[in-house]
Backbone bond lengths (Angstrom), bond angles and torsions (degrees), N, CA, C in turn:
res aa  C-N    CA-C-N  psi(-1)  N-CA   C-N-CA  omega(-1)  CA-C   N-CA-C  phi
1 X - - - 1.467 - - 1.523 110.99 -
2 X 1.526 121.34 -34.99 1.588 121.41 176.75 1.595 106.69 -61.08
3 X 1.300 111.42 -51.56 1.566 97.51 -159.56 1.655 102.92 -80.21
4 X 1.211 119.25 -11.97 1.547 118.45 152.84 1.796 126.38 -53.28
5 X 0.899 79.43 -50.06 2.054 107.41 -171.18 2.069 82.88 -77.11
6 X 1.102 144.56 -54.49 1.422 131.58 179.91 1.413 110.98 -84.56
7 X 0.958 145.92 -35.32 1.934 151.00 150.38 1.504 88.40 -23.68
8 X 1.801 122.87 -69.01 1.431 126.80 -167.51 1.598 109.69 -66.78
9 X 1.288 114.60 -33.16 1.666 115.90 173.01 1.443 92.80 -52.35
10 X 1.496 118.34 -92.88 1.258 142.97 -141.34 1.853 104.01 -43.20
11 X 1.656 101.58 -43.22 1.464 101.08 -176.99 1.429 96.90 -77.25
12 X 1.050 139.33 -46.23 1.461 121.69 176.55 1.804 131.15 -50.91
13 X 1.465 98.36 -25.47 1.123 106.84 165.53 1.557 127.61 -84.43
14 X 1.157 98.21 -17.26 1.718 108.03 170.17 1.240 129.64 -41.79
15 X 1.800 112.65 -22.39 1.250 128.00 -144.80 1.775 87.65 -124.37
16 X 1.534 112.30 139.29 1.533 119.28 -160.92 1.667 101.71 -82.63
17 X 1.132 107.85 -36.12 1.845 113.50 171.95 1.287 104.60 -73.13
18 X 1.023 144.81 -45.45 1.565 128.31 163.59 1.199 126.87 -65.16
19 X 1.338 103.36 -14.59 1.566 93.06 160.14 1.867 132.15 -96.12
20 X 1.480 91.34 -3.59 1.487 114.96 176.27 1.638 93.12 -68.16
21 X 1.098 114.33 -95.77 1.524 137.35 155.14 1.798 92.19 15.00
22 X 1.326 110.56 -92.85 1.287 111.06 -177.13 1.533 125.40 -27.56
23 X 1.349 106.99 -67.16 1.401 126.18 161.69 1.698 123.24 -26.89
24 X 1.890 92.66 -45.96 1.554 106.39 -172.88 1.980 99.18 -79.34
25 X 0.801 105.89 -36.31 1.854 119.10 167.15 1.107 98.47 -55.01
26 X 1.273 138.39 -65.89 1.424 117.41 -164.03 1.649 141.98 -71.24
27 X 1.981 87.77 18.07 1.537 85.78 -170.15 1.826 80.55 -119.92
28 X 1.423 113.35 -18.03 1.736 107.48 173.74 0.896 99.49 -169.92
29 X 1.316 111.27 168.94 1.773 130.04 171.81 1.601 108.32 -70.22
30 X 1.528 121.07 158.70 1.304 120.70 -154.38 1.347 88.40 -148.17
31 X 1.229 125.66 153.31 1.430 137.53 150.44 1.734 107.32 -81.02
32 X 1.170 125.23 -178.60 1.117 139.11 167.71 1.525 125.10 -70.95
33 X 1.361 113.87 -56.02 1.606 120.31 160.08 1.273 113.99 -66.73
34 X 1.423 117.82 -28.04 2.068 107.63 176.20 1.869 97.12 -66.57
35 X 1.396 121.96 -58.92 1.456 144.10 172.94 2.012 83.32 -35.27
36 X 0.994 126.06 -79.39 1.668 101.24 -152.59 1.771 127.17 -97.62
37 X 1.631 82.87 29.50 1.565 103.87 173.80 1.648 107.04 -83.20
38 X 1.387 107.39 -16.54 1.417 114.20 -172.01 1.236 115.63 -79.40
39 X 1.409 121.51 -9.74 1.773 134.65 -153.68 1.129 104.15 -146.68
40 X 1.287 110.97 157.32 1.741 127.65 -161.20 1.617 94.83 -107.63
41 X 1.541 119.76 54.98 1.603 107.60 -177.04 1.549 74.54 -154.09
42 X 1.109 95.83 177.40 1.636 133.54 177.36 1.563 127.79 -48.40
43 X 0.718 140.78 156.95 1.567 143.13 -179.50 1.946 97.44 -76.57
44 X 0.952 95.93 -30.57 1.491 122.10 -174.61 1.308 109.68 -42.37
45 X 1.804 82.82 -88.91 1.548 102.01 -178.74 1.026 124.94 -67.46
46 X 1.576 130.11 -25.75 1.463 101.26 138.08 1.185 142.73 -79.33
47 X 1.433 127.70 12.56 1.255 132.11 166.60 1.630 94.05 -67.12
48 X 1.554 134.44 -43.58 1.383 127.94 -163.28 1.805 105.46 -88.44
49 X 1.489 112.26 -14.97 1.530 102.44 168.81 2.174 108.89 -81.42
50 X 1.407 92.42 -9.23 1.722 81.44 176.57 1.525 104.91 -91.49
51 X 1.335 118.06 -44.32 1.528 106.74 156.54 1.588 136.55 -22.23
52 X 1.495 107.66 -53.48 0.973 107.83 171.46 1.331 120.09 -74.53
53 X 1.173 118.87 -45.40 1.887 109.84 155.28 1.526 113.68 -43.21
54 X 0.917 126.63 -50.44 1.115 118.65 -169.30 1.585 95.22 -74.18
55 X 1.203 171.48 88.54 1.161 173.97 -111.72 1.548 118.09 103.25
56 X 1.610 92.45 -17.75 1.656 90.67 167.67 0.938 115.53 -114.14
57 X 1.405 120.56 0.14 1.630 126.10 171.79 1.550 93.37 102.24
58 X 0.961 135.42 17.94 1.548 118.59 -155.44 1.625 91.96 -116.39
59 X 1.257 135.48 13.29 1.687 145.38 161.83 1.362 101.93 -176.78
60 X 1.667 82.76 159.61 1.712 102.48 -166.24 1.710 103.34 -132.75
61 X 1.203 128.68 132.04 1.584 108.94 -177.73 1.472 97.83 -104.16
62 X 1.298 116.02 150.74 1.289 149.84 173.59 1.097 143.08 -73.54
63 X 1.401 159.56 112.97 1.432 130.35 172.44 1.485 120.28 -90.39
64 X 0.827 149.94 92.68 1.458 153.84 164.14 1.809 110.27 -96.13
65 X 1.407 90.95 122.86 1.683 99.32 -168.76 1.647 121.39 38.00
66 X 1.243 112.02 -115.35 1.070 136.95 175.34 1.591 102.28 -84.24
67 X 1.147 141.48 -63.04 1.188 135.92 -163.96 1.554 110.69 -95.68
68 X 1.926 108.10 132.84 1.365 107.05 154.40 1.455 135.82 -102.88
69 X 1.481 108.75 97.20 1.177 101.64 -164.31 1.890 94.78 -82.41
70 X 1.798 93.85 159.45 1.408 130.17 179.53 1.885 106.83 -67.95
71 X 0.937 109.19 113.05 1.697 113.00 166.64 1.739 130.50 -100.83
72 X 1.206 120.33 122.59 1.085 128.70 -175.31 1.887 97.25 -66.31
73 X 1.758 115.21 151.25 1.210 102.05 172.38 1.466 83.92 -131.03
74 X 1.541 107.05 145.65 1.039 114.44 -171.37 1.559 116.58 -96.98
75 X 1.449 103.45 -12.98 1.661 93.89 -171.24 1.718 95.01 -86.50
76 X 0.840 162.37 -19.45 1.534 156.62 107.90 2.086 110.30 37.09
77 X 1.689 78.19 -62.57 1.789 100.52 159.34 0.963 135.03 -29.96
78 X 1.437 84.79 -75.85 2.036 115.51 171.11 1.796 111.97 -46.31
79 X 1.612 88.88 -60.49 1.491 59.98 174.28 1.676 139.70 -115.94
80 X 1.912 97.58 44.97 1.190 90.51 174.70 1.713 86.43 -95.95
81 X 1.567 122.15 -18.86 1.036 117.45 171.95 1.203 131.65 -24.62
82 X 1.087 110.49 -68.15 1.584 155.92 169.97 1.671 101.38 -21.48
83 X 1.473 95.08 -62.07 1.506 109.77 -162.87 1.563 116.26 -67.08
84 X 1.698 96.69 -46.59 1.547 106.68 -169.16 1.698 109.21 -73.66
85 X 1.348 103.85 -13.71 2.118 110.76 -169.97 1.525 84.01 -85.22
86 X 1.414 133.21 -49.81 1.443 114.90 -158.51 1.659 97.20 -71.36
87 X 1.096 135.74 -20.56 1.811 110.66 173.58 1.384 102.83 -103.04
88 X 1.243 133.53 13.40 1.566 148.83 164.87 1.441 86.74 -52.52
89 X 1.809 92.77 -78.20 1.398 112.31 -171.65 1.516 126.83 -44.24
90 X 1.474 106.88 -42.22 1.429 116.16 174.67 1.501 115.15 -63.88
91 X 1.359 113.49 -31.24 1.542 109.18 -171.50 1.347 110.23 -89.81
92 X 1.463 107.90 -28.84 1.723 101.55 165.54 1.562 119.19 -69.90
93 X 1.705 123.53 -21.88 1.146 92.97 173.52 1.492 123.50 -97.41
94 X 1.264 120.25 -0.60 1.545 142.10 140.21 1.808 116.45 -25.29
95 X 1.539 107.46 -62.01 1.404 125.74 166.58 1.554 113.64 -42.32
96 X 1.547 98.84 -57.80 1.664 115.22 -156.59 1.777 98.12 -76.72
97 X 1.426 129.66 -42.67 1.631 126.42 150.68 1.500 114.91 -37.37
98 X 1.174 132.28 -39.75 1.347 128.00 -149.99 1.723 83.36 -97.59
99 X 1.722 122.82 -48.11 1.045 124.51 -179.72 1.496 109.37 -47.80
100 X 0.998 126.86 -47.52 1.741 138.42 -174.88 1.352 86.49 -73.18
101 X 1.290 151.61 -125.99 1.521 147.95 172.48 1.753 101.87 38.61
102 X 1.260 109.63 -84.55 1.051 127.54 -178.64 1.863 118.95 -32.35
103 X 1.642 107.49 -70.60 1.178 136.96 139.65 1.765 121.07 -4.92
104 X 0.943 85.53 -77.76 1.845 106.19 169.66 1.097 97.11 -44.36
105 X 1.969 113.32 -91.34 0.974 105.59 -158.83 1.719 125.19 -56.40
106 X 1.225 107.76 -25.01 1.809 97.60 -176.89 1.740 103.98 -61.88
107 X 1.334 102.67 -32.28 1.745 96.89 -172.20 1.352 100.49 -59.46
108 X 1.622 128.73 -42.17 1.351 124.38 -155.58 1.353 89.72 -57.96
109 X 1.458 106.64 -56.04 1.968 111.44 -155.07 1.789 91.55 -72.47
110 X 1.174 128.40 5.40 1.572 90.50 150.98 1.529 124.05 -118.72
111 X 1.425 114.36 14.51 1.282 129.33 158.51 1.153 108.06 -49.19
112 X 1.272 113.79 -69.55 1.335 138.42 -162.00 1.467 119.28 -67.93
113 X 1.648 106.28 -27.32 1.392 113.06 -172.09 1.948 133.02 -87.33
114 X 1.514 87.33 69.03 1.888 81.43 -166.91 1.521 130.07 20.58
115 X 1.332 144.82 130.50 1.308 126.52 152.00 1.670 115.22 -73.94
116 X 1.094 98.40 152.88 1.775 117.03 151.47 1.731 114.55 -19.46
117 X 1.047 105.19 -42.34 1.556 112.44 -155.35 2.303 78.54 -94.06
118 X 1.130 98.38 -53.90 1.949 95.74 -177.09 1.709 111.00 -66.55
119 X 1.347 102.07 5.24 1.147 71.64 -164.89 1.735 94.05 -109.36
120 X 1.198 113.04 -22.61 1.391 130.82 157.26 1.497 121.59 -30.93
C-alpha cells in the first residue's frame, strides 16, 4: 500500500500547479475558488489538480458550514519523508567510503613521496 500511496504522491507532484497548490496549503486551508484565484485556468482545472491530490492522500476536503475548504495532510510527509532520508542516508554513507578511499590513498602517496628537504 506505501509504494502505491508514494507512486500517487510522486506523480502528483510531478506537475508544477500541484505543487503550487501544496505549497499554497501549507500556510492554510483553502476553498476551491480561493485555490483557483491564484491561476490563469478554470475553476475546473483546478478542481481536477485537487482531485488528483486528493487521490494521493496528500488533501482531504472538508465541510464547514457553507464552505469546503481543501486540507493539507501531513502524514503524506512522513512518509514521503521516510523514503527520501533512507537513500539520503545511503548516499551519504556511499560519499563518506569514497571520502575514506580518497583519504587513505592521498596519505599513502605522501608517505611515499620524498620531501623537498630528501630530495635535496
Amino acid at each position: 500500500m506505501q509504494d502505491d500511496q508514494l507512486d500517487q504522491v510522486f506523480a502528483a507532484l510531478a506537475d508544477g500547479t500541484r505543487r503550487d497548490i501544496v505549497a499554497r496549503l501549507a500556510d492554510d486551508d483553502a476553498t476551491l475558488t480561493e485555490l483557483a484565484a491564484d491561476y490563469p485556468v478554470s475553476v475546473q482545472a483546478v478542481a481536477k489538480h485537487i482531485t488528483v491530490l486528493e487521490r494521493a492522500g496528500m488533501v482531504t476536503r472538508t465541510r464547514d458550514a457553507q464552505r469546503r475548504p481543501v486540507h493539507l495532510e501531513a502524514e503524506v510527509f512522513s512518509l514521503m519523508t521516510r523514503w527520501i532520508e533512507r537513500y539520503r542516508l545511503r548516499a551519504e554513507e556511499r560519499f563518506q567510503r569514497l571520502e575514506d578511499v580518497l583519504a587513505s590513498e592521498a596519505a599513502a602517496t605522501n608517505d611515499t613521496t620524498p620531501s623537498k628537504e630528501q630530495a635535496s
